[in-house]
C-alpha positions in Angstrom: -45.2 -1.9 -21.7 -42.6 0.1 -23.7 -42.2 2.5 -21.7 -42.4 0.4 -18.5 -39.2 -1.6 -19.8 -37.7 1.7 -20.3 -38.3 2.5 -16.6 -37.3 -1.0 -15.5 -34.0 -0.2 -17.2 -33.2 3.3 -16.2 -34.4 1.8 -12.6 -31.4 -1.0 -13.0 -28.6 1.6 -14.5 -28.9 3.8 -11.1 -29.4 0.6 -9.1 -25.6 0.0 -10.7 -24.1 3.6 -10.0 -25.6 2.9 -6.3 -23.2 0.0 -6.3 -20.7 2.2 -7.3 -21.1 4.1 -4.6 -20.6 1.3 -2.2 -18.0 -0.6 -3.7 -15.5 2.3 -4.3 -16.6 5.3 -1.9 -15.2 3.7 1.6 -11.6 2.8 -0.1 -11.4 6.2 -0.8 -11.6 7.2 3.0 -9.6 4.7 4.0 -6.7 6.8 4.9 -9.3 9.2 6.4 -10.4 6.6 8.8 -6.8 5.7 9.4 -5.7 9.1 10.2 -9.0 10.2 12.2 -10.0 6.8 13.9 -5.9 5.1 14.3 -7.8 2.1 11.9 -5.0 -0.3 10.8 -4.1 -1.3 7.3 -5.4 -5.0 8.2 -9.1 -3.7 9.9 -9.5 -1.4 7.0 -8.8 -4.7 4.1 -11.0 -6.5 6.2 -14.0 -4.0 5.7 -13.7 -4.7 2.3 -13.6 -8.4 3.1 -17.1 -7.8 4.6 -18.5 -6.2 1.9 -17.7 -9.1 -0.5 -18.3 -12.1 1.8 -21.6 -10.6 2.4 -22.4 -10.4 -1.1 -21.2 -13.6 -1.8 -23.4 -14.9 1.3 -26.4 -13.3 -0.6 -24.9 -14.7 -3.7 -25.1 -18.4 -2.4 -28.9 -17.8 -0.8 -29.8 -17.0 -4.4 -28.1 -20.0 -5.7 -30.0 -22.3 -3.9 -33.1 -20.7 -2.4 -34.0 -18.2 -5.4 -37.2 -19.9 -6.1 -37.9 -19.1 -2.6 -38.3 -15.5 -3.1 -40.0 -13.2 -4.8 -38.0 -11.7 -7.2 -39.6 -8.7 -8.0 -40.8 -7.7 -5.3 -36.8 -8.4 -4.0 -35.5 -6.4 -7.0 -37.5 -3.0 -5.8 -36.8 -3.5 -1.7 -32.9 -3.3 -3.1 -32.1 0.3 -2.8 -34.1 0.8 0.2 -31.6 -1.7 1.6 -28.8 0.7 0.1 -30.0 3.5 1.9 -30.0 2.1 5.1 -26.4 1.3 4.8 -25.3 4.2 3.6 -27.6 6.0 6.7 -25.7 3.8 9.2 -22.7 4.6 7.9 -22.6 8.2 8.2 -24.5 8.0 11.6 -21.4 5.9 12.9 -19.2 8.8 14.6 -22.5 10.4 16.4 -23.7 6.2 17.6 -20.0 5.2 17.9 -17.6 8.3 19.3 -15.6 6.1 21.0 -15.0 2.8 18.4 -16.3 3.8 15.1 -15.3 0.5 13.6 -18.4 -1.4 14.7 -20.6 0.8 13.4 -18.8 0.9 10.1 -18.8 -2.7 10.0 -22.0 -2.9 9.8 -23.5 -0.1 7.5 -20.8 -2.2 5.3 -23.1 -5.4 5.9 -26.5 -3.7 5.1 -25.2 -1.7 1.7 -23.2 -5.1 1.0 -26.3 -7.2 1.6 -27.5 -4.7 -0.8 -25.1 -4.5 -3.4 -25.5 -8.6 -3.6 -28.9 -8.9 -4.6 -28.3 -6.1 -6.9 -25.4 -7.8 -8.3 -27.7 -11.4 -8.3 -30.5 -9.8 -9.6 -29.9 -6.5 -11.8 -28.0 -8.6 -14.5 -30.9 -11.1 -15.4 -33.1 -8.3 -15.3 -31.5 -6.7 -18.0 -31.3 -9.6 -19.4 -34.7 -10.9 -19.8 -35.9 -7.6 -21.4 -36.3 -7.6 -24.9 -33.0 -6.4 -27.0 -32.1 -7.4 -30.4 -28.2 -7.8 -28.9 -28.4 -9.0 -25.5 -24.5 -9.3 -24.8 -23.7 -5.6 -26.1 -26.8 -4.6 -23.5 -25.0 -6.2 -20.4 -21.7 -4.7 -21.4 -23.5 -1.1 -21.5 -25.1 -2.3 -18.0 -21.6 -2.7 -16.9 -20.2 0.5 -18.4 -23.1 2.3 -16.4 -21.4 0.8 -13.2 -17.8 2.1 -14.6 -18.8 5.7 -15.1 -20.6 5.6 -11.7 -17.2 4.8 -10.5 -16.0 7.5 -12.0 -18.2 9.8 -10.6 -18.3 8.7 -7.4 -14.4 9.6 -7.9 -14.8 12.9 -8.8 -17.6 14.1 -6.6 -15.8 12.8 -3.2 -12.6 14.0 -4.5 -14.0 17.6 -4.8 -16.2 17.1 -1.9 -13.4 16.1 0.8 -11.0 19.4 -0.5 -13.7 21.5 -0.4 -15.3 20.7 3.3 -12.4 18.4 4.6 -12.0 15.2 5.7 -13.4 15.2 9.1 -16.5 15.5 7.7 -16.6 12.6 5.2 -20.4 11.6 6.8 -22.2 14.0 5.3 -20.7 12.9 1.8 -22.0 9.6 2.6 -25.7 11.4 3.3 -25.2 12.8 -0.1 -25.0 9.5 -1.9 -28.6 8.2 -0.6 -29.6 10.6 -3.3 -28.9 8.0 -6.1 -30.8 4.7 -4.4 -33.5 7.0 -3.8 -33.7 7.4 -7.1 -34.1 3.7 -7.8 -37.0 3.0 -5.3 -38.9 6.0 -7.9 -38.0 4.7 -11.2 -39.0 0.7 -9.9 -42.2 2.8 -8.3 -44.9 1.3 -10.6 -43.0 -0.6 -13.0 -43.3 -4.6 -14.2 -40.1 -6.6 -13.5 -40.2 -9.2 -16.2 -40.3 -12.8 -15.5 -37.3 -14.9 -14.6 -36.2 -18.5 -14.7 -35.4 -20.1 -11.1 -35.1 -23.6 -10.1 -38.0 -25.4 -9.0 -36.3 -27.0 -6.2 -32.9 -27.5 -4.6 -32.2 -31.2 -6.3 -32.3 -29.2 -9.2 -29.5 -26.7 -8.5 -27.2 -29.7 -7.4 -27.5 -31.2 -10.5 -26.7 -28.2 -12.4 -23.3 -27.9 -9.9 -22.4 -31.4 -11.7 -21.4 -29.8 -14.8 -17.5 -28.8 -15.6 -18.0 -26.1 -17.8 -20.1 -24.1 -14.9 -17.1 -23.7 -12.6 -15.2 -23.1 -15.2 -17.0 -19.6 -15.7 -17.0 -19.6 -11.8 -12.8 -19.9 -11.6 -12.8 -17.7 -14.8 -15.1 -14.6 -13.0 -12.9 -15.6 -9.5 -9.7 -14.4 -11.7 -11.7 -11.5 -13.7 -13.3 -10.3 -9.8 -10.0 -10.4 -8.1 -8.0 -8.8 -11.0 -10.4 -5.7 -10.9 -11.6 -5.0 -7.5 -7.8 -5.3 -6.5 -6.8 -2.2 -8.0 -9.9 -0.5 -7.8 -10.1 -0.6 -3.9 -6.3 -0.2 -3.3 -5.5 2.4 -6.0 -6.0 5.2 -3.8 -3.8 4.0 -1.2 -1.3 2.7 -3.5 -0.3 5.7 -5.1 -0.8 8.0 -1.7 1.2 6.0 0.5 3.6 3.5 -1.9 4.5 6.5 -5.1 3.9 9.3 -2.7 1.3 10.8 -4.8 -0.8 13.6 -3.2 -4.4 12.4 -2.4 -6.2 14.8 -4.5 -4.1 14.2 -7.8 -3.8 10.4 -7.0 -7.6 10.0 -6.9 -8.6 12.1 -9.8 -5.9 11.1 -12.3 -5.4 7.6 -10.8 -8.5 6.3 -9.3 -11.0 8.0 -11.8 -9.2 7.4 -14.6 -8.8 3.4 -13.8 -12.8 4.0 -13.8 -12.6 5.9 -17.2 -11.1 3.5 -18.7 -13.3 0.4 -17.0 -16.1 2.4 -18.4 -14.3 3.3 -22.0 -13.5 -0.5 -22.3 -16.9 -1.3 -21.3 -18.8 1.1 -23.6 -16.7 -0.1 -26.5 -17.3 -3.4 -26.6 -21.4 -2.4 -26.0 -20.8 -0.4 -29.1 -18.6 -2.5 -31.5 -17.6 -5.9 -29.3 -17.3 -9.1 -30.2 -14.9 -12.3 -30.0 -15.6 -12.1 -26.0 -12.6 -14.7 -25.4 -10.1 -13.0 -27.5 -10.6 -10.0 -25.4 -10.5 -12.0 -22.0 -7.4 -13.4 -22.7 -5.5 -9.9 -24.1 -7.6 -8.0 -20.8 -5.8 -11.0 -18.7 -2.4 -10.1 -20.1 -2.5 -6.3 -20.1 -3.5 -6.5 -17.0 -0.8 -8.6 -15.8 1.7 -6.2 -17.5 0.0 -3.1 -15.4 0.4 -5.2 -12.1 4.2 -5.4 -12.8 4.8 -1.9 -14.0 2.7 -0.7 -10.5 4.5 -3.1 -7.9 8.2 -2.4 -9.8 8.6 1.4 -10.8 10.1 4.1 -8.7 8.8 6.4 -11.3 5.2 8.1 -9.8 3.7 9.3 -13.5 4.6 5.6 -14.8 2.6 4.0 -11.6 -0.2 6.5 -11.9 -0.7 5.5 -15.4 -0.6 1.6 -14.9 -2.8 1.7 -12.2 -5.2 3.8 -14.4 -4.8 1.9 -17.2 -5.5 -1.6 -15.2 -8.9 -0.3 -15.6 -9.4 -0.7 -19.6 -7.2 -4.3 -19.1 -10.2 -5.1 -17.2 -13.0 -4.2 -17.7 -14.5 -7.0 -19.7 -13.0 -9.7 -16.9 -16.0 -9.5 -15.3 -19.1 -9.0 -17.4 -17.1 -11.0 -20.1 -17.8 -13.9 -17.9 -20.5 -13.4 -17.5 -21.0 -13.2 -21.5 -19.8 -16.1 -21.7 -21.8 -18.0 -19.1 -25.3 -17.0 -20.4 -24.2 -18.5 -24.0 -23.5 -21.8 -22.6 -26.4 -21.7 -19.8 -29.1 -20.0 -21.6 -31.7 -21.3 -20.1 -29.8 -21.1 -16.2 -32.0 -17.8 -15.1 -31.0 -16.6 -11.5 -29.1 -19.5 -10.7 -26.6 -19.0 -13.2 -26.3 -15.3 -12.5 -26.1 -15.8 -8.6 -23.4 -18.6 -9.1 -21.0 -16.5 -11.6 -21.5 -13.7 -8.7 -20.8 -15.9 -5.6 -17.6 -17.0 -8.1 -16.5 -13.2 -8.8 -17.3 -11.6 -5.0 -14.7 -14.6 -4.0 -12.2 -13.1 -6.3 -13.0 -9.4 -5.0 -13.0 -10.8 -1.4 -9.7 -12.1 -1.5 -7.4 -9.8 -3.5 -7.9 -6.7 -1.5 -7.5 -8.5 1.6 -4.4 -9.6 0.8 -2.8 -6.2 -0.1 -3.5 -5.2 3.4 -2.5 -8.3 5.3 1.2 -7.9 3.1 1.3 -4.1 4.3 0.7 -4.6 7.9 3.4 -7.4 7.6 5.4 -5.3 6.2 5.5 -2.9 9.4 6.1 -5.5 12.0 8.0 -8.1 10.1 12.0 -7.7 11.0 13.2 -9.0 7.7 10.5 -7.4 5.8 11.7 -4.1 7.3 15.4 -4.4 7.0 14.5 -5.1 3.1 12.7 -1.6 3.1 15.8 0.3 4.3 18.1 -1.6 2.3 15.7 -0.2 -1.3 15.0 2.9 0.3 11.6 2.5 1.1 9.2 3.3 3.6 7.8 -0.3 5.0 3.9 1.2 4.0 5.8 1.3 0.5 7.5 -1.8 0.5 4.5 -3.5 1.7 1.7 -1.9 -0.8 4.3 -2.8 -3.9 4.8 -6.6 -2.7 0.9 -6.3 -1.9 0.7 -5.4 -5.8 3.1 -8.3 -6.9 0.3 -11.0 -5.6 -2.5 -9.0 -7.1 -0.6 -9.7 -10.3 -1.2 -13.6 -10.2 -4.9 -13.2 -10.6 -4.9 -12.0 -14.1 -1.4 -13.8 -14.7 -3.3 -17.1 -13.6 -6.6 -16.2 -15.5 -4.5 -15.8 -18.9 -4.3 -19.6 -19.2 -8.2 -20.1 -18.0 -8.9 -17.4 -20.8 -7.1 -18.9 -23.5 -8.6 -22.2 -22.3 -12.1 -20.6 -22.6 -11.1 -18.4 -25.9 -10.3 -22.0 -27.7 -13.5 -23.5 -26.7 -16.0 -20.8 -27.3 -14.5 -20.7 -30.9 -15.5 -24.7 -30.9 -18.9 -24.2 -29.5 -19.8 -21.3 -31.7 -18.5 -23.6 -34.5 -20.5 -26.4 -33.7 -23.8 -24.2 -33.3 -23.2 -22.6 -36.5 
């Protein structure tokens, strides 16, 4: 059984890189797809928009229906999903010649529905193993999904200098290597038990209570505040700070992942206090927003941006920290909620960032402002695109402190 847990949990870790992979490796062609395919700013948020309202769908099936299924046997058929997205995906330009924006619209739906049930299910899975510290486990769960980020960064960085962008597909192919992996390690292996409702009446009684969507607006805030500036880095400091791709992506983008996944692994090492460090994450954040929307200075941005990711990289599985102390008992339910709450979040920042760009290059006023700051309207837009990223983590500074003063209570009154 031992070593079976072990393989459960080695199966889980590369389950997270996989969504890795499919959360940060189509941003980073973005501008490939917009120079190859004529993609506008808008159509290329809005695959991002897919990827998280279909994980939120998925997220909101679990929330209600989870009893429905069965849960391990959904946990293993995960990757295979993954890999049939990320197959679809890379077939698109041989399916598609003509309009390759279907076909990536829909490998995004398959990894997506993928990356939801991984995202619903992976975490209580973790979290119903045996662990003498079960919050410092789902921080290192988290950190796994960081330095997957990270490499996912590094590798398609390298990959698209070395063999161009044209043929960004076969980078795609590559990544199947790493869900493949999964479907081996859960080969065999025992998923241990989890808690579901027994019935629907019972999931809209637990919606009744306060402190449940406050850990949904809190993960919304966390979600939006991260997935922001990691899908958007790239662009931002290519287009906006006029930062080479290659340089932007390794010393921007990876590092914002370096430091998700140094934030991550710390508190997994020596964390504790989880409000206290939602409510500073909430405000460094907020300060990195502002220093990346306002300077003219490229090294300053680059460093912001990458240092967004340590602000916050404990928004998110913080949360969820904080949820499973006051549900402990919720199972999937509370899982699939708190991810429903922070796919929201994820769905609606990045969007935003390129609705305000494509504004930018077709609003009069919007580009008479750009020539009067000596901007390009792609830069004008991307920085005021930055500016409302900033009120997610300026917004969940309040919610934190709110939380950070109650969690002290509740601790209190259990001890």
């Amino acid at each position: 059984m031992i070593n079976s847990h072990k393989r459960v949990k080695y199966a889980c870790y590369s389950v997270n890189i996989s969504m890795a992979v499919v959360g940060n490796l189509p941003p980073v062609l973005f501008l490939t797809f917009q120079s190859m395919y004529g993609i506008s700013y808008s159509l290329l948020g809005l695959l991002v928009l897919v990827n998280f309202v279909t994980q939120l769908f998925v997220d909101l099936i679990f929330s209600f229906f989870s009893h429905k299924f069965n849960i391990p046997l959904t946990v293993k058929l995960t990757p295979m999903l993954t890999i049939i997205g990320l197959l679809i995906y890379a077939l698109t330009p041989y399916v598609f010649p003509g309009n390759v924006y279907p076909g990536l619209v829909i490998g995004t739906i398959v990894f997506s529905a993928a990356a939801g049930l991984a995202e619903v299910l992976i975490s209580p899975v973790i979290a119903a193993l045996p662990s003498d510290n079960p919050d410092r486990e789902m921080s290192k769960l988290h950190s796994i999904y960081a330095w997957g980020v990270v490499g996912v960064i590094l590798v398609s960085s390298m990959y698209l200098v070395l063999f161009g962008r044209e043929n960004w597909q076969w980078l795609m192919l590559l990544m199947t290597v790493i869900p493949l992996a999964s479907v081996i390690l859960y080969a065999g292996a025992e998923i241990p038990k989890m808690s579901t409702p027994e019935r629907v009446s019972g999931v809209l009684q637990s919606l009744k209570n306060r402190s449940l969507w406050l850990c949904v607006a809190a993960i919304f805030l966390g979600g939006a505040a991260e997935c922001t500036m990691a899908q958007w880095a790239s662009g931002y400091l290519e287009q906006a700070l006029q930062i080479e791709k290659i340089w932007g992506d390794l010393f921007g983008v990876a590092l914002f992942a370096l430091a998700l996944g140094l934030g991550r692994t710390m508190y997994a090492k020596v964390g504790k206090h989880i409000g206290r460090v939602l409510f500073f994450g909430a405000v460094g954040a907020t300060l990195c927003y502002l220093t990346a929307a306002m300077t003219s200075v490229a090294l300053l941005g680059l460093f912001a941006c990458a240092f967004t990711g340590f602000c916050v990289s404990m928004l998110w599985p913080g949360c969820l920290i904080v949820a499973t102390d006051r549900f402990p008992s919720g199972g999937v339910f509370i899982f699939a909620m708190m991810a429903a709450g922070g796919d929201l979040g994820a769905s609606v920042g990045p969007q935003l960032i390129g609705i305000i760009t494509d504004l930018a290059l077709e609003n009069s006023t919007l580009l008479s402002l750009a020539q009067k700051v000596s901007l390009m309207p792609e830069q004008l837009g991307m920085k005021l695109g930055m500016l409302v990223g900033m009120l997610f983590p300026l917004v969940a500074i309040f919610v934190y402190l709110f939380i950070w003063k109650t969690y002290k209570k509740a601790q209190k009154t259990d001890a």
